[in-house]
Each structure stands twice: as structure tokens, then as C-alpha cells.
C-alpha positions in Angstrom: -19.6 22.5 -3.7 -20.5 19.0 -2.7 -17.9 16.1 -2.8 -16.5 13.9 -5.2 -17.7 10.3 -5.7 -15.4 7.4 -5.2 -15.4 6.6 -9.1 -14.6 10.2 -10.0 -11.4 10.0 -7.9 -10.9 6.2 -9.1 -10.1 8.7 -12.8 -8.2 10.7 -11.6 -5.6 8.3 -10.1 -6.0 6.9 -13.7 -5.3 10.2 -15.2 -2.2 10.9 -12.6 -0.5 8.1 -12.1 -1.4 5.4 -15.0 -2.9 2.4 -12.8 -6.4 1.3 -11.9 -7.6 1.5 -8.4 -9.9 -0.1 -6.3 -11.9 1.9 -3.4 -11.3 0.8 0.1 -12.3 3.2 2.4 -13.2 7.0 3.3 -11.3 8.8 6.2 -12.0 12.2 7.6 -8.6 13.8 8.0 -8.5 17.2 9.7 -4.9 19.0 9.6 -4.0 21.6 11.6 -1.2 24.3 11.7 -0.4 27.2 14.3 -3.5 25.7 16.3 -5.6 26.5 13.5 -7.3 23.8 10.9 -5.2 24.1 7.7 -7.6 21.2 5.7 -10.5 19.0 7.1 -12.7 16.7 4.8 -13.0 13.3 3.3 -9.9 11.2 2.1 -10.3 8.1 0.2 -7.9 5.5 0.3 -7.7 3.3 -2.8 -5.8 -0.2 -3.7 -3.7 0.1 -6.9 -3.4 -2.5 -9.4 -0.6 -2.2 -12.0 1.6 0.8 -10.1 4.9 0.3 -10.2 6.3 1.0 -6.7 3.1 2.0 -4.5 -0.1 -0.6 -3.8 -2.0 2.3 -2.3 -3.3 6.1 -2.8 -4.8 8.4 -0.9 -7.4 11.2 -2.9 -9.5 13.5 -2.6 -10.6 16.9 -4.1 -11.5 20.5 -3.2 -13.2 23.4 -4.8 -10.4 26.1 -6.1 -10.6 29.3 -4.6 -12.5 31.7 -6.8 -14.3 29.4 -9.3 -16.3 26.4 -10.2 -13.3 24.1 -10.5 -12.1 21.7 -8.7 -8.5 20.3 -7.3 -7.9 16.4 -7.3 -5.3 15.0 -5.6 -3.9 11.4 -5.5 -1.1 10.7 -3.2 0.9 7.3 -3.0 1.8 5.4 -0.4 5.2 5.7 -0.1 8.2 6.9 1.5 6.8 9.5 4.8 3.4 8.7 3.5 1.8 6.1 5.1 -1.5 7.7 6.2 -4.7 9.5 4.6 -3.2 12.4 7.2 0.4 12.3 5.8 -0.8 12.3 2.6 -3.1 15.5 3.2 -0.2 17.5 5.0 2.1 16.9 2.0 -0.7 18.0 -0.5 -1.3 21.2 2.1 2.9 21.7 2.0 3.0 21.5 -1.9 0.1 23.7 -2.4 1.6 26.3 0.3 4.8 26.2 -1.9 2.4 26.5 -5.3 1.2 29.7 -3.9 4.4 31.1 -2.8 3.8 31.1 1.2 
């Protein structure tokens, strides 16, 4: 399944977190854990106009196992996440803990 444009994820920051966004750049992110790649692809960082408390996000998307669907998520920069990488590895924790791992 091929990626996600910049405008698509641009929506769904809209649809997550209320504020418009502006693109700024792609990063390729590769996470690893236990020496083995736990996520690798494309993470687009966004400015935010109108958020509260952040003035950046971090988003991407991925197929979901099993189906035709896809995942987005739209991180903010704040707190422990102040990277397109920081923002992956707490997406990969949260989705670990979704699953029950």
C-alpha cells in the first residue's frame, strides 16, 4: 500500500487534534528494538497554527494488519517528544500496549 500524501496527513492532524498544519518536511525514521527494526518509513513533520500548547507534529500512516485500512498518526511536539524518531517510538509503545504485548 503506497504512502500517504502530505495533504492527507495535513486532515488528519485536523481531525485529531483541531488545528491547521502546515508541511515542513519528510524524515525517514527507522526504529529498532532487540536489534531488530520495530518501524521504518516516512515521517512528516508539520507546523501548527492555532494548537494550544504544541507548534509542531509529527505524522504519518501505515497499512493495518489484515485489511485495506490504514492507521494515521499525529504526534505533538511536546514533553520527551522532540524528534520525528521520539515521536515514532511512542506511537510503536502505545500501539505495543493497544495490542496487549
Amino acid at each position: 500500500m503506497p504512502e500517504v500524501d502530505s495533504e492527507e496527513l495535513r486532515k488528519a492532524i485536523r481531525h485529531l487534534h483541531g488545528c491547521d498544519a502546515v508541511f515542513v518536511q519528510r524524515v525517514h525514521v527507522e526504529e529498532t528494538f532487540n536489534g531488530k527494526v520495530a518501524w521504518e518509513g516516512a515521517v512528516s513533520v508539520f507546523d501548527l497554527r492555532g494548537h494550544p500548547t504544541a507548534t509542531r507534529a509529527y505524522a504519518w500512516s501505515h497499512a493495518v494488519d489484515g485489511s485495506m485500512n490504514r492507521r494515521f498518526h499525529a504526534v505533538l511536539h511536546q514533553g520527551k517528544v522532540d524528534s520525528p524518531l521520539n515521536a515514532v517510538r511512542v506511537a510503536v509503545v502505545q500501539e505495543m500496549r493497544e495490542r496487549g504485548r
